[in-house]
Rosetta silent file (secondary structure, phi, psi, omega in degrees, C-alpha in Angstrom):
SEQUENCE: XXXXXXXXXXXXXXXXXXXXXXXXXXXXXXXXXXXXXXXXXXXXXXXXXXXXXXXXXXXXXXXXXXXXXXXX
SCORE:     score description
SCORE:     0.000 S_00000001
   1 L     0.000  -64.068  171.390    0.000    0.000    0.000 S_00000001
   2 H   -50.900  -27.607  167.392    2.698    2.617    1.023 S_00000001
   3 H   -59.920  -26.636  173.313    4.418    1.396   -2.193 S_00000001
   4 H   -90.248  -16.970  159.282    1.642    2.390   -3.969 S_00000001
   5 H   -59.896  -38.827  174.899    1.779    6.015   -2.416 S_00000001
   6 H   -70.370  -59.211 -176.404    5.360    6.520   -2.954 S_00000001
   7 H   -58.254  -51.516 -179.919    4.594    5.562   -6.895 S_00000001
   8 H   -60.547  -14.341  160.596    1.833    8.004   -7.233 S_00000001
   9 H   -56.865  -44.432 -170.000    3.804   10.703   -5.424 S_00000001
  10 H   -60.673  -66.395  174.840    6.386    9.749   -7.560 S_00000001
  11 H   -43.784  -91.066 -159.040    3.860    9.866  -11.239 S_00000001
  12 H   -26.545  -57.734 -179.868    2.851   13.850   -9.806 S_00000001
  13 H   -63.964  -28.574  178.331    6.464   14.997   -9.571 S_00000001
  14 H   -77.622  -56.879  162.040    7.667   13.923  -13.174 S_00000001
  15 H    16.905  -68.995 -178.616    4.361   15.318  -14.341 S_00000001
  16 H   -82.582  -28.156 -174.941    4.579   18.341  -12.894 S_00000001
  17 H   -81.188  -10.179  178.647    8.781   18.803  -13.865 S_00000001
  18 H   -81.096  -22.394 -171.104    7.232   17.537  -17.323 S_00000001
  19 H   -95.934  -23.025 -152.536    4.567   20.330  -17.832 S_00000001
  20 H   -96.862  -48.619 -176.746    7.045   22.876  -16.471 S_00000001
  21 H   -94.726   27.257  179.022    9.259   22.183  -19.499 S_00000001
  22 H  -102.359  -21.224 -155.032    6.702   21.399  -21.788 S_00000001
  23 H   -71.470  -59.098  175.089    4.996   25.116  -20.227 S_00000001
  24 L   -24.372  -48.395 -164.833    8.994   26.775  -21.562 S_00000001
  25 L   -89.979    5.976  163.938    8.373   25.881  -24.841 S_00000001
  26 L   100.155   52.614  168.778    4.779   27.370  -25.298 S_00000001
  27 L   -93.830  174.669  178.086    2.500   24.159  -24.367 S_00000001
  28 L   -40.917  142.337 -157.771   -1.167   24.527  -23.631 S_00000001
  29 H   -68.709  -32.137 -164.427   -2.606   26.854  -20.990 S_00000001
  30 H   -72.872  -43.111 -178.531   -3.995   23.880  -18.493 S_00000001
  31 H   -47.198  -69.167  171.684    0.293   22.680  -18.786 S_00000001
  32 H   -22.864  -66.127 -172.441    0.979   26.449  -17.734 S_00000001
  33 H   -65.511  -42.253 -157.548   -1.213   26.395  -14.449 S_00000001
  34 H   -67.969  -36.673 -158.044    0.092   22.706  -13.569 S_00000001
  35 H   -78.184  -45.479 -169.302    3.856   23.662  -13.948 S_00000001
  36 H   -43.106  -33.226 -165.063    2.960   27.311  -12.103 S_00000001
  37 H   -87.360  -55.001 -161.690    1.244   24.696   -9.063 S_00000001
  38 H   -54.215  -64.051 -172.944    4.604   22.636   -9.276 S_00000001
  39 H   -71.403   -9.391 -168.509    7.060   25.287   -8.888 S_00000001
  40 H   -90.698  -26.596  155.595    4.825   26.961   -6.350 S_00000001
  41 H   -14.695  -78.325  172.143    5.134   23.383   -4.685 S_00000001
  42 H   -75.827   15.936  174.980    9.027   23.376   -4.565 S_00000001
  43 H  -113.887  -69.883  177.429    9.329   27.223   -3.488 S_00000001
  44 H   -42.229  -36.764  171.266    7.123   25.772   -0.178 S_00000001
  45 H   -66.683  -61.734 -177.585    9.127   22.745    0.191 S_00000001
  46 H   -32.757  -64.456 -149.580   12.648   24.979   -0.554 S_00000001
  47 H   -75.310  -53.335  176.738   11.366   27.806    2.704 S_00000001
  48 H   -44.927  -51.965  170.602    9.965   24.975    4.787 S_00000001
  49 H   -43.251  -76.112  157.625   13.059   22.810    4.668 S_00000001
  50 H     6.363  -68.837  168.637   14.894   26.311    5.520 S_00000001
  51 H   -59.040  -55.105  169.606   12.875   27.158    8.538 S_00000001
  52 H   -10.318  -79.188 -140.721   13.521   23.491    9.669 S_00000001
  53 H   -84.036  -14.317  163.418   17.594   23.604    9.717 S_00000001
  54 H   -53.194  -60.904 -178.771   16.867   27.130   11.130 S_00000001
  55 H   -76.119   34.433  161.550   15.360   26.113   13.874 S_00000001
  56 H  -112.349  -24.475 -170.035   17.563   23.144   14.723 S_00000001
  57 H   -71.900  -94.872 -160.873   21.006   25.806   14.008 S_00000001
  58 L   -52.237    0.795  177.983   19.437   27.769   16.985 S_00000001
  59 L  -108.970    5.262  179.574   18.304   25.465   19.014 S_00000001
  60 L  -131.150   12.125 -178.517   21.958   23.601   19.176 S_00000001
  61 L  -110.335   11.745  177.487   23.827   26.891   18.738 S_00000001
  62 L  -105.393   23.104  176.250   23.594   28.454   22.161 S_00000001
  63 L    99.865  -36.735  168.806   26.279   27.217   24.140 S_00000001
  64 L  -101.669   60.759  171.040   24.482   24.254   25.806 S_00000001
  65 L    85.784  -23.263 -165.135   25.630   21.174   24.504 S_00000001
  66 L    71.492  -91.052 -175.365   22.564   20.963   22.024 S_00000001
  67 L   -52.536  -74.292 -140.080   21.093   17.314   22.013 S_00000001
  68 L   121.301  -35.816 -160.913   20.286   16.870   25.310 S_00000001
  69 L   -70.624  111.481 -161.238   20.824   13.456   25.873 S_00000001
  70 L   -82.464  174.126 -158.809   21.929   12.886   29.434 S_00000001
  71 L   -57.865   16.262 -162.413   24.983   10.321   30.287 S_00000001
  72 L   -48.388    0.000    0.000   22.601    7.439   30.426 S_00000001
C-alpha cells in the first residue's frame, strides 16, 4: 500500500517537472497552471526545509551542549 503512495507521489512529480518544461516551450494553458502549481510546490518545500535547519542551528547553537541526551 505505502508502495503504492510513494509511486503516485512519484507519477505527480515527473508530471509536474514535465509540464514545467513542456509550459517553456509554449504548451497549452492547463500545462501552464500545472507547472505554475509545481514550482509553487518546490518554493514551499525549498522555505519549509529552511525554517527546519533554522530552527535546529538555533536550538543547538547556544552554548548548551545541544542534544540533550543525558549520560545514560
Amino acid at each position: 500500500m505505502i508502495a503504492l503512495v510513494l509511486l503516485g507521489i512519484l507519477a505527480l512529480v515527473v508530471g509536474g517537472c514535465a509540464c514545467v518544461v513542456w509550459a517553456e516551450r509554449g504548451g497549452p494553458r492547463w500545462a501552464r497552471v500545472v507547472a505554475a502549481a509545481t514550482l509553487a510546490a518546490g518554493e514551499l518545500l525549498r522555505s519549509s526545509g529552511k525554517n527546519r535547519s533554522r530552527g535546529l542551528n538555533q536550538s543547538t547553537g547556544d552554548g548548551d551542549g545541544g542534544g540533550g541526551g543525558g549520560g545514560d
